[in-house]
C-alpha positions as CSV (number, residue, x, y, z in Angstrom):
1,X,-27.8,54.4,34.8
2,X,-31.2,53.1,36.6
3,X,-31.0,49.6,38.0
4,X,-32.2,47.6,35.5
5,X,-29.3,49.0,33.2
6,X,-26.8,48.4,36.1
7,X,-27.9,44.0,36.4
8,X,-27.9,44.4,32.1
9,X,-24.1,45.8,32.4
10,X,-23.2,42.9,34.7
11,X,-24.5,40.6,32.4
12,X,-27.4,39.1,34.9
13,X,-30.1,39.9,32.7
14,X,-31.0,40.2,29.0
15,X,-32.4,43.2,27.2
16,X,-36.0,40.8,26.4
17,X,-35.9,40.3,29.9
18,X,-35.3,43.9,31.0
19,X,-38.2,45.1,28.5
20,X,-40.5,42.5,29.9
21,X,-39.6,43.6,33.2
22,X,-40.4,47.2,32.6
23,X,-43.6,46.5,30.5
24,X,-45.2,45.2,33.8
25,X,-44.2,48.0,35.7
26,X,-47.6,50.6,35.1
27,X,-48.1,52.1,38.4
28,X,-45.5,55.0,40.1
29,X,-44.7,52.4,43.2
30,X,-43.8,49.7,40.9
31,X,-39.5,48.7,41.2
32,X,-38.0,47.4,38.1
33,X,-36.1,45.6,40.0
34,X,-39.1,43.7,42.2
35,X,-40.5,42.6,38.8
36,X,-37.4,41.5,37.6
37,X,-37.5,39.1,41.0
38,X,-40.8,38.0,40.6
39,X,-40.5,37.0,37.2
40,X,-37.5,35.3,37.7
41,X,-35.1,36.4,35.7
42,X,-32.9,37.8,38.8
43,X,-32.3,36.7,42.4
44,X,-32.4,38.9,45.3
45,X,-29.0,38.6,45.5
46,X,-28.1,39.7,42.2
47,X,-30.5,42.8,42.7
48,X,-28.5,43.8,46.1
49,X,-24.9,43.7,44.6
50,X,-26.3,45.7,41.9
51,X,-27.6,48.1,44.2
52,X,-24.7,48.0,46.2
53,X,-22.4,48.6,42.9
54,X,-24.3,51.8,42.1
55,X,-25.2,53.4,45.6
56,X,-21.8,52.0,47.1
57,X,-23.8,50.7,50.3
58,X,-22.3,47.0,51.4
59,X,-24.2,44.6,51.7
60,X,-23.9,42.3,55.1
61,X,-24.4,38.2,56.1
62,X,-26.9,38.6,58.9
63,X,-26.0,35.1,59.9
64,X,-22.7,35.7,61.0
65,X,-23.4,39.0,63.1
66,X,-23.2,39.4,67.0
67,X,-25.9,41.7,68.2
68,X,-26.1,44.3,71.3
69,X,-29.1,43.8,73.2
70,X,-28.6,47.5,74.2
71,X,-28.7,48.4,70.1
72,X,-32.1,46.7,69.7
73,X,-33.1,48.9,72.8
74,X,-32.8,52.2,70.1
75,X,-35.1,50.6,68.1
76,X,-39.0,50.0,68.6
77,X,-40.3,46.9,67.3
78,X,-43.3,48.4,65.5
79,X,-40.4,50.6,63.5
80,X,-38.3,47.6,62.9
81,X,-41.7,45.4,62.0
82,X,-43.6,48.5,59.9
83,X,-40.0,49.0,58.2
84,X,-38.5,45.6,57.4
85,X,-35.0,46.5,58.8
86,X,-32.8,45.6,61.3
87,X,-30.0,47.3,63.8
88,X,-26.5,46.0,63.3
89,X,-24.2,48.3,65.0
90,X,-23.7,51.5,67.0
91,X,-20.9,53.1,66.3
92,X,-19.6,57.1,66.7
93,X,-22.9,58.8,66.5
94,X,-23.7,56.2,63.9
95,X,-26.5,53.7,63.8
96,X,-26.2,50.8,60.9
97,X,-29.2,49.1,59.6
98,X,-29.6,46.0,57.6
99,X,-32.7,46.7,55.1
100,X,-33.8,45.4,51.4
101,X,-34.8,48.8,50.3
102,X,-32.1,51.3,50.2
103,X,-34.3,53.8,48.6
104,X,-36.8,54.0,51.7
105,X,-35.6,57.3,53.0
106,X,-39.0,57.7,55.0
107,X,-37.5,55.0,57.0
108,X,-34.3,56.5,58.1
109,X,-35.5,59.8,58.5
110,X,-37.8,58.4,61.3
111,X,-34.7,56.0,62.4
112,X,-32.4,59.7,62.3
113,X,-35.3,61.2,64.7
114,X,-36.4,58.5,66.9
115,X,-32.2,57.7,67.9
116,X,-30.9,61.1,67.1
117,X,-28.0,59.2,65.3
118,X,-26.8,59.1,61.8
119,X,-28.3,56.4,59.9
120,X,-26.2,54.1,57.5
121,X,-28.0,51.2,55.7
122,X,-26.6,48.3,54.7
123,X,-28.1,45.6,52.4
124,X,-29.3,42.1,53.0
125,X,-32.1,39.4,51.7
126,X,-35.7,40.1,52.9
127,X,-35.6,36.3,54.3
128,X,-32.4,36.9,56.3
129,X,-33.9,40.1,58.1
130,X,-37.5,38.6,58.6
131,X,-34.9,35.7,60.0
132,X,-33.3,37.7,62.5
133,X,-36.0,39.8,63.6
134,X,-38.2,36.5,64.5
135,X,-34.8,35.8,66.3
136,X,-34.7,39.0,68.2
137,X,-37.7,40.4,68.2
138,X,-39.3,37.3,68.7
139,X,-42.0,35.1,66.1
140,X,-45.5,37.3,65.8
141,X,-43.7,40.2,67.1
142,X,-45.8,42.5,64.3
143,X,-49.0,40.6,65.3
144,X,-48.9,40.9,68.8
145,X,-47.9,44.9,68.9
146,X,-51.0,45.1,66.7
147,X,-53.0,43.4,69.3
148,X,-51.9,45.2,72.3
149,X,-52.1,48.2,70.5
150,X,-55.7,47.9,69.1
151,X,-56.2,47.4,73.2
152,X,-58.0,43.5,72.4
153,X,-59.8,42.4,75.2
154,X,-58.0,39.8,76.6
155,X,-60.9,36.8,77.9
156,X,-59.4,34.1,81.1
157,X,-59.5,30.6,81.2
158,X,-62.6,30.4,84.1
159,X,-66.3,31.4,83.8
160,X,-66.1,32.6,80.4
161,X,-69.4,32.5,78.1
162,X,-68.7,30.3,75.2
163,X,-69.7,32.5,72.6
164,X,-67.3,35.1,73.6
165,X,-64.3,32.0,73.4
166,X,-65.3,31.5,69.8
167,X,-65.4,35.5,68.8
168,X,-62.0,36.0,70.3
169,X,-60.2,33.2,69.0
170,X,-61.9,34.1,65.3
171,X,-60.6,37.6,65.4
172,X,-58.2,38.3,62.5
173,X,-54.8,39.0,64.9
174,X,-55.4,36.1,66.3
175,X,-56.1,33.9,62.8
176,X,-52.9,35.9,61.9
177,X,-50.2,34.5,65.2
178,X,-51.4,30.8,65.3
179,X,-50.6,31.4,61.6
180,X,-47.5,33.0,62.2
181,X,-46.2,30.2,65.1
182,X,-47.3,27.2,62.5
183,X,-45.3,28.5,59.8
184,X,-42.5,29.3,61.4
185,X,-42.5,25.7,62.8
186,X,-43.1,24.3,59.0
187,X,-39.6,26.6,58.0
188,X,-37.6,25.3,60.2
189,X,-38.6,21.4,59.3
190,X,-40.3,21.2,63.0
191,X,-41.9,17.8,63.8
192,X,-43.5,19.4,66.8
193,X,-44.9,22.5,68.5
194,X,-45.3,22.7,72.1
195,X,-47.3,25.6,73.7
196,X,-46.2,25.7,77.2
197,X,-47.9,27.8,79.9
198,X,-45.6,28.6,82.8
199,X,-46.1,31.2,85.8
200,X,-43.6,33.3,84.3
201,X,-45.4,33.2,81.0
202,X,-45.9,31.6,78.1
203,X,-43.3,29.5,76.3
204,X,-43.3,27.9,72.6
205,X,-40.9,25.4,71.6
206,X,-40.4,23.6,68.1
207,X,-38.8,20.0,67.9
208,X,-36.5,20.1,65.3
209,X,-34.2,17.1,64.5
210,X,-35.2,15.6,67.1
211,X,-34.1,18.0,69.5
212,X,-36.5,20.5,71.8
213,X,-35.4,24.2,70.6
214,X,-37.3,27.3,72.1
215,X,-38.6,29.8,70.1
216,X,-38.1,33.1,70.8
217,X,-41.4,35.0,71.1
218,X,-42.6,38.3,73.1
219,X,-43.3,38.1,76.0
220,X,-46.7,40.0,75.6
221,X,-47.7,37.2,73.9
222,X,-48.5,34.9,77.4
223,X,-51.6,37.8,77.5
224,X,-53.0,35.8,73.8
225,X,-52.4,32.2,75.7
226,X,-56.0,31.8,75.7
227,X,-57.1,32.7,72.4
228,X,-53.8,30.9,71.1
229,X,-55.7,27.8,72.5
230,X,-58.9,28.1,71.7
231,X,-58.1,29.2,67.9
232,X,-56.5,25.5,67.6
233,X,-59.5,23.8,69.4
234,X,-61.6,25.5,66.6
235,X,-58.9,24.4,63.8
236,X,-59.2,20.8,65.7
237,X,-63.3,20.8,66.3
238,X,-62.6,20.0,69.8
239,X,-64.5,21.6,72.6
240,X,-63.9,24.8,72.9
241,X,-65.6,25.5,77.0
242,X,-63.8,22.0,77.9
243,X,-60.8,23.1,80.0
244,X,-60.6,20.5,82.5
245,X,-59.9,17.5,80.3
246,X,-57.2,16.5,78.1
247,X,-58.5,16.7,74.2
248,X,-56.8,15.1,71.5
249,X,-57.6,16.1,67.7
250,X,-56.3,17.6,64.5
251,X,-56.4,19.5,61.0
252,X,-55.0,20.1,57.6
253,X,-53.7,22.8,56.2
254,X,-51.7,24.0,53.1
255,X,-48.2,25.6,53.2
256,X,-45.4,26.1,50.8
257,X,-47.5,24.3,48.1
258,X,-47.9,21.1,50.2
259,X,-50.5,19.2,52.2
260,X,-49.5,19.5,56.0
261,X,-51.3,16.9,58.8
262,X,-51.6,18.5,62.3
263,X,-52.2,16.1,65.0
264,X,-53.2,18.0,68.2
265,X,-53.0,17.0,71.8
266,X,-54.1,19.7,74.7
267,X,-53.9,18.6,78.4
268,X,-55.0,21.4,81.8
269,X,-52.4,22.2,83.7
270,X,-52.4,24.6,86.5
271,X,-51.4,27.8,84.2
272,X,-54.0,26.8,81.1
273,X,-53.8,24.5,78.7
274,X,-50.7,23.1,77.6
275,X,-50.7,22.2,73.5
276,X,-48.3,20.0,71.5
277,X,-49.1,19.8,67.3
278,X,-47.8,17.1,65.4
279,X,-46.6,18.4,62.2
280,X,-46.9,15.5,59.5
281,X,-45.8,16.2,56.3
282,X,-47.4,13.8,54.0
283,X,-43.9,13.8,51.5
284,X,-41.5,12.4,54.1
285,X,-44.2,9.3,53.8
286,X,-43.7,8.6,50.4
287,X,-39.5,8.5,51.1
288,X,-38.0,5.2,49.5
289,X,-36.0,3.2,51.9
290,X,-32.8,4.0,50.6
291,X,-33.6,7.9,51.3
292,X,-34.5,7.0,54.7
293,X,-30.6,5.7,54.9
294,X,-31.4,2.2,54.3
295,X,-28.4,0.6,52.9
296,X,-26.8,-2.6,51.6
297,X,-27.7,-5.7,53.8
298,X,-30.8,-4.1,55.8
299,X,-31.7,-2.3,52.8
300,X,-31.5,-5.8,50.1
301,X,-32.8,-7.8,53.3
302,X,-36.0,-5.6,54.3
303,X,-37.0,-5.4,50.2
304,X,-36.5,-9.6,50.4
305,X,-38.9,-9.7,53.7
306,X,-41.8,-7.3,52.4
307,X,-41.6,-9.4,49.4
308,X,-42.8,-12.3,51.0
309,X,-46.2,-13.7,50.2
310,X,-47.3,-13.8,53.9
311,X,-46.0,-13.6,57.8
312,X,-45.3,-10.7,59.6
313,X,-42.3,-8.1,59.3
314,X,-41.9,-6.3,62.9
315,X,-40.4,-2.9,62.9
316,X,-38.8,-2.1,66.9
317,X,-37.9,0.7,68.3
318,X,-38.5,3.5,71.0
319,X,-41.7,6.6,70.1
320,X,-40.2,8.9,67.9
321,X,-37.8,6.6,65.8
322,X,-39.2,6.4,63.0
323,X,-41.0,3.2,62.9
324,X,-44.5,4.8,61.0
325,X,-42.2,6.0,57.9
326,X,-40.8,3.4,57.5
327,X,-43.6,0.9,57.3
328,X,-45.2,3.8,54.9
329,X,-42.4,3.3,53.3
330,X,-42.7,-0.1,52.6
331,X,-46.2,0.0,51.5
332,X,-45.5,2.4,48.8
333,X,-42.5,0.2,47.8
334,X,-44.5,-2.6,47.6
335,X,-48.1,-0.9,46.6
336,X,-49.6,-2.0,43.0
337,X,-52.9,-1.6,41.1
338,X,-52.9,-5.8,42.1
339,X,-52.8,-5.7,45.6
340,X,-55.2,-4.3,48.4
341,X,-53.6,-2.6,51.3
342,X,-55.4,-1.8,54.8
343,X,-54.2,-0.5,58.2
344,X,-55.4,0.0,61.4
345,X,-53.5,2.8,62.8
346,X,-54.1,4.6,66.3
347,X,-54.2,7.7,65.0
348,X,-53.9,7.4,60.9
349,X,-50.4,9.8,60.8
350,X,-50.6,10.2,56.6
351,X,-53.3,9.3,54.4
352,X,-52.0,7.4,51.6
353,X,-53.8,7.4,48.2
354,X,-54.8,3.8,47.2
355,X,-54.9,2.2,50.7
356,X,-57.8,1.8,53.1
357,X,-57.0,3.3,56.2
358,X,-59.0,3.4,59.5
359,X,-58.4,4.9,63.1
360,X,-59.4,3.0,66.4
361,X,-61.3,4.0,68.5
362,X,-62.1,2.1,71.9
363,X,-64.6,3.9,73.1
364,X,-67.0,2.5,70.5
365,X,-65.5,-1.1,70.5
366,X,-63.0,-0.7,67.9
367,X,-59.7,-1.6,68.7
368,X,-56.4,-2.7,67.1
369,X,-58.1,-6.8,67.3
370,X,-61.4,-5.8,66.8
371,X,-60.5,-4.3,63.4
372,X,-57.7,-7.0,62.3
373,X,-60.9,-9.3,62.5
374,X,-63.1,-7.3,60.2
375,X,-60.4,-6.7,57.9
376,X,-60.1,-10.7,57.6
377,X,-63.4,-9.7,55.9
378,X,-62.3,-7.6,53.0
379,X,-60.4,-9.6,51.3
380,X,-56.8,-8.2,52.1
381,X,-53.4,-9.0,50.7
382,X,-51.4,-6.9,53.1
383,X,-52.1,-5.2,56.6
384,X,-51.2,-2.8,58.7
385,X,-51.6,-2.6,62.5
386,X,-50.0,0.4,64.3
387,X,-48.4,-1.3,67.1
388,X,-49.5,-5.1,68.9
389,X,-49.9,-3.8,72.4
390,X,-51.4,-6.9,73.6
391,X,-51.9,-10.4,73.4
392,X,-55.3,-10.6,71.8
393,X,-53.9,-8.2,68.8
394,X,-50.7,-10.2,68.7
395,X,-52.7,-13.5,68.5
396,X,-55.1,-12.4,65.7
397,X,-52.1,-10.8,63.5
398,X,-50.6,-14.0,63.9
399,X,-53.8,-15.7,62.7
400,X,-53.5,-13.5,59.5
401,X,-50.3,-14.0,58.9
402,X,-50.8,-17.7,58.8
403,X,-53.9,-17.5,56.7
404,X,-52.0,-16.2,54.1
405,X,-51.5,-12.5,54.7
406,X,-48.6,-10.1,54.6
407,X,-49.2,-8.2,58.5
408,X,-46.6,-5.1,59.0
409,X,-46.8,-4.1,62.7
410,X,-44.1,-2.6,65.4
411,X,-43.4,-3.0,68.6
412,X,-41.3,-1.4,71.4
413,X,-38.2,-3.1,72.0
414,X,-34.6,-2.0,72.4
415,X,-33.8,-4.3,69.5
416,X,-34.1,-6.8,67.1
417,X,-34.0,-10.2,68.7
418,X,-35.8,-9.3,71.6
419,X,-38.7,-8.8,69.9
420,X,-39.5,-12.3,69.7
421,X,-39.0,-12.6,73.4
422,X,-41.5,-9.7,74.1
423,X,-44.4,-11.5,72.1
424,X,-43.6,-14.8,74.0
425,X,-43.8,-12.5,77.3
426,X,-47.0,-11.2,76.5
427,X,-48.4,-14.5,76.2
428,X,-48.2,-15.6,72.5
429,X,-47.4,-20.2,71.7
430,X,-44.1,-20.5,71.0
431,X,-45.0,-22.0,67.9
432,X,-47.0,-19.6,66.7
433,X,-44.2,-16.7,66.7
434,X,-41.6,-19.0,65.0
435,X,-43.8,-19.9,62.2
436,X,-45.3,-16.2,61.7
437,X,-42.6,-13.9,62.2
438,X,-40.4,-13.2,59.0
439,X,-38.0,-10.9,59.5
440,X,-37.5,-7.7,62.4
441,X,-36.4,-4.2,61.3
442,X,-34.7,-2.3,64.7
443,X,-34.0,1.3,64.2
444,X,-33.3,4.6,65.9
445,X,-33.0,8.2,64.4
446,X,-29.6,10.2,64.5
447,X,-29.1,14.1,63.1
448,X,-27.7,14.6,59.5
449,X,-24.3,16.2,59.1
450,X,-25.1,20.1,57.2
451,X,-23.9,19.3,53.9
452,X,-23.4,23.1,53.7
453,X,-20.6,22.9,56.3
454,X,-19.4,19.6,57.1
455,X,-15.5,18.9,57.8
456,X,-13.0,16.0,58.5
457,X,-11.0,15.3,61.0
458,X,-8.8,13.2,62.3
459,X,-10.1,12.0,65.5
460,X,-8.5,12.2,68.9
461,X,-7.5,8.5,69.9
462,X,-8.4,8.1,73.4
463,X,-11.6,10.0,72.6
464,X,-13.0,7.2,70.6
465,X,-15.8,4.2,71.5
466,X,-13.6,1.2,72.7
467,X,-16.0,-0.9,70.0
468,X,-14.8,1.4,67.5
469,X,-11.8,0.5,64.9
470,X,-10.2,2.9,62.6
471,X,-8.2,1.8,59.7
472,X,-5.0,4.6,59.0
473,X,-6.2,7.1,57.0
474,X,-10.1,6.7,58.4
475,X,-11.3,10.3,58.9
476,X,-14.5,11.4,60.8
477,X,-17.0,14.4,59.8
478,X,-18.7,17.2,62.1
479,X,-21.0,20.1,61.0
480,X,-19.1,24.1,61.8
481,X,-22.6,25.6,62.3
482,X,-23.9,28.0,59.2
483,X,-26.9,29.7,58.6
484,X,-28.3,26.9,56.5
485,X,-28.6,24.9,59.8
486,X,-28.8,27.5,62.5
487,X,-25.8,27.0,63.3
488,X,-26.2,23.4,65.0
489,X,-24.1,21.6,62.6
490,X,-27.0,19.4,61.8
491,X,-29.3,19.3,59.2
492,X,-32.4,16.6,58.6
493,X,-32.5,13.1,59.9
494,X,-31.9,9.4,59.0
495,X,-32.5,5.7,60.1
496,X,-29.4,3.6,61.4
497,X,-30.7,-0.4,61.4
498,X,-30.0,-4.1,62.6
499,X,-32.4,-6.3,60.3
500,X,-32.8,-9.7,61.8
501,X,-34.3,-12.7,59.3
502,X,-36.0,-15.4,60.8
503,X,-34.3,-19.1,59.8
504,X,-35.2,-22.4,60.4
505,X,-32.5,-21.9,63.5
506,X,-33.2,-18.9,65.2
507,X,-37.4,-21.0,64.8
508,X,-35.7,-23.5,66.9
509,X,-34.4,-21.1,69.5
510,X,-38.0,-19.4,69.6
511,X,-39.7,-23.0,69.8
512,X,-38.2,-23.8,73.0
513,X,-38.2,-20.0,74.9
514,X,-34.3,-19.7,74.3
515,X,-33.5,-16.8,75.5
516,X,-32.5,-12.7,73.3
517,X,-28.6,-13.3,74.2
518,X,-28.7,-17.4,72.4
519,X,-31.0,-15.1,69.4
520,X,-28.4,-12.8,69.5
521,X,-25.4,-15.0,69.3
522,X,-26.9,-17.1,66.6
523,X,-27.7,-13.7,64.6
524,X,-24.5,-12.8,64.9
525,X,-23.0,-16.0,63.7
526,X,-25.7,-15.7,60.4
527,X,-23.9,-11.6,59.7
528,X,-26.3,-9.5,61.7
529,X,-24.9,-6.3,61.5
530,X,-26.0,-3.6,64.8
531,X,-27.1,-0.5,64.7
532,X,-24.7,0.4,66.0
533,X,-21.9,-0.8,63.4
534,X,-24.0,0.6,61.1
535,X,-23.7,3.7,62.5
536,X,-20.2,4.0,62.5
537,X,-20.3,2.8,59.0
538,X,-22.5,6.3,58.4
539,X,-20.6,8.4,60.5
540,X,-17.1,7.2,58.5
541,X,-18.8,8.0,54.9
542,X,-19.5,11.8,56.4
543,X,-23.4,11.1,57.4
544,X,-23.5,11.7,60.4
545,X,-21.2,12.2,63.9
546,X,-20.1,9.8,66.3
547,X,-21.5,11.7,68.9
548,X,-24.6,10.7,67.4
549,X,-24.4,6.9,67.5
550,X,-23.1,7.2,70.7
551,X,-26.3,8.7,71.7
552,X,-28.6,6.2,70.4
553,X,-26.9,3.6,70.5
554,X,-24.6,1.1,73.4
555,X,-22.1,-1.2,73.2
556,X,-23.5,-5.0,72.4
């Protein structure tokens, strides 16, 4: 019985499907069962139990495996690359290998010569061995035993002749590892890269969910650092001989089917240059507020405020909370055919269709105020100024706000309330901020729960926030760790919030320079609910943990 007859038996194909298959197989390497993959009609999966049915050969979850550095010693990377297998287990004179294609007997023969051991296979998905070798064998392993192999000339970082930069960092193996890094970073929902240059080599490291994880790489690859470098000052059109100042720059590319934003920053240090890409991923800008994890009051409140017909709606928060998605966000909530939208942005993170968007730049005179003045110009009905950093930009946002414009802007501040407080600080009339401010959107972001293995619990007592109050029967969630989220228990992110609305009382309290704790109380009294509570709310209904919100968050 071949293997197409074998998935027809079990029912996981049809006979038109089978015919089809086999119709498209013309040439002597082609697999039935690879074309039954590629058209669709069968998963890998279902291909492997098949195969596993007929040649009796189990088939293993690489995800929950412990590995012997000493077996990965048996095996040379170029065999494990060239192959597409992996070393599970030594045992008895035996050596098991996880592979996709049982029927490569080429490779075992050279597996049964190389370790003088008895080779077993054992099946498992292409992805989950191209997963573990990147974890063992390190990301660009293939790429980088390619290049030290072809013997690449390897240029340093001082007295080097431009045009020899630019022919190194175009070769092909190179192209091929920057590749290799980016994509990898793109899989595993990165929102950064960091390329690191130490003494003791070179050390990559992807921000994922907030959190710095380190990529394991070879360590050959700290000989590539410098055409790693100068490849992404070509990708950014920076300058490619500059190596004693800091660059900033960036590119597009396209991967997976989607339009991905690299924002590049490269500083010297005393090993090289040191690189950190921005990954933005133009589809986490076009999130609605509720998918952000916007809910009830903030989430009917904030729609209210960015419904107004003019004033300003302030969104606070530390770097890396958020604030830029959200107010995307809210432009795309709000964006119609009848309305023009322009921001000022330093840089512009997505590029929105529909809207006007321009980056500062104060070298040339064009900053944050400069720009809010011309846009006056164009005839807006809503704006969008990355952050007031000073007084002059906070007085002419104010201006347009009171001329009859809608102005979205942020601001760094710990909370709500004492946003207000940090525009009076920086200079701004009293009366201006009480009569231009509408409403202030706080937020920090906290890690996702894996839906794939999430738990409850019931919490240990004396372990919990002394803020916190559990009704009998109240259950909290954690995350076990599966592949699905490398085991971290934590998959994606989400906003926890404190919306404050302005009212003719909390005007008052801003009119005569009351202080954040008065705002605070009086918010209160009105139903402000903190970030905080609202994080517990989250981490009761399963979203997240309360390790989590007692991260990010303190005790008011």
């Amino acid at each position: 019985m071949t293997l197409g007859d074998e998935l027809l038996r079990q029912g996981r194909i049809t006979e038109e499907q089978l015919e089809s298959a086999r119709s498209r197989c013309n040439k002597p390497n082609d697999r039935i069962e690879r074309a039954l993959v590629d058209m669709g009609f069968a998963s890998e999966r279902d291909v492997l139990e098949a195969i596993g049915a007929q040649l009796a050969i189990p088939i293993i979850d690489l995800s929950t495996i412990e590995v012997d550095e000493d077996i990965l010693k048996l095996v040379p990377p170029k065999v494990v690359h060239r192959y597409g297998l992996f070393p599970v287990e030594r045992e008895n004179g035996t050596l098991r290998v996880a592979t996709a294609n049982a029927f490569d007997l080429y490779a075992f023969d050279e597996l049964r010569m190389l370790t003088g051991l008895r080779v077993e296979p054992m099946l498992a998905t292409e992805d989950d061995i191209a997963r573990v070798i990147k974890q063992y064998y390190g990301i660009g392993g293939e790429t980088i035993d390619a290049m030290v192999g072809d013997d690449v000339e390897i240029i340093g970082d001082v007295d080097e002749d431009d045009k020899d930069l630019i022919e190194m960092a175009q070769e092909a193996t190179v192209v091929k590892l920057v590749n290799e890094i980016l994509l990898e970073a793109i899989r595993d929902r990165a929102s950064d890269v960091h390329i690191e240059p130490h003494e003791s080599g070179l050390e990559i490291r992807y921000r994922i969910d907030g959190v710095l994880q380190t990529a394991n790489v070879p360590p050959q690859i700290s000989q590539f650092h410098s055409a790693i470098v100068s490849r992404i000052k070509i990708l950014s059109n920076l300058n490619i001989a500059e190596h004693r100042l800091p660059q900033d720059g960036g590119f597009k590319i396209r991967a997976n089917n989607r339009e991905v934003d690299l924002r590049v920053s490269i500083i010297p240090t005393v090993f090289g240059g040191a690189v950190v890409m921005r990954i933005l991923d133009k589809s986490s800008a076009m999130l609605g507020l509720d998918v952000l994890g916007m809910r009830d009051q903030a989430l009917e409140g904030f729609n209210k405020v960015i419904s107004q017909p003019f004033g300003i709606i302030l969104v606070t928060g530390p770097t890396g909370s958020g604030k830029t998605t959200t107010l995307y966000s809210a432009l795309n909530a709000i964006k119609t055919d009848k309305i023009k939208i322009l921001t000022i942005e330093d840089p512009v993170e997505y590029h929105l269709d529909g809207i006007q968007q321009i980056n500062i730049n104060a070298k040339i005179g064009l900053t944050f105020a400069s720009g809010l003045r011309s846009f006056l110009r164009h005839d807006p009905d809503v704006i969008l100024v990355g952050e007031i950093r000073d007084l002059e930009t906070a007085e002419v946002a104010i201006n347009a706000s009171l001329t009859g414009h809608v102005v979205f802007s942020t601001l760094h501040t710990n909370d709500a309330v004492t946003a207000n407080t940090r525009l009076l600080d920086m200079g701004v009339e009293p009366f201006l901020v009480s009569s231009s401010i509408g409403g202030i959107l706080a937020q920090r972001l906290v890690r996702k729960i894996c839906k794939d293995c999430r738990e409850a619990y019931d919490p240990d007592p004396s372990q919990l926030p002394s803020d916190l109050q559990l009704q009998p029967g109240d259950k909290l969630y954690r995350g076990t760790g599966c592949r699905e989220c490398r085991h971290s228990g934590y998959r994606g992110r989400f906003g926890i919030f404190e919306l404050v609305m302005m009212d003719d009382e909390m005007r008052e309290i801003v009119v005569r320079r009351g202080s954040a704790g008065e705002m605070f109380k009086l918010a209160r009294q009105k139903g402000l609910k903190t970030m905080r509570e609202d994080g517990f709310m989250k981490a009761l209904r399963g979203d997240t943990t309360l390790e989590e919100i007692v991260r990010v968050t303190k005790i008011t």
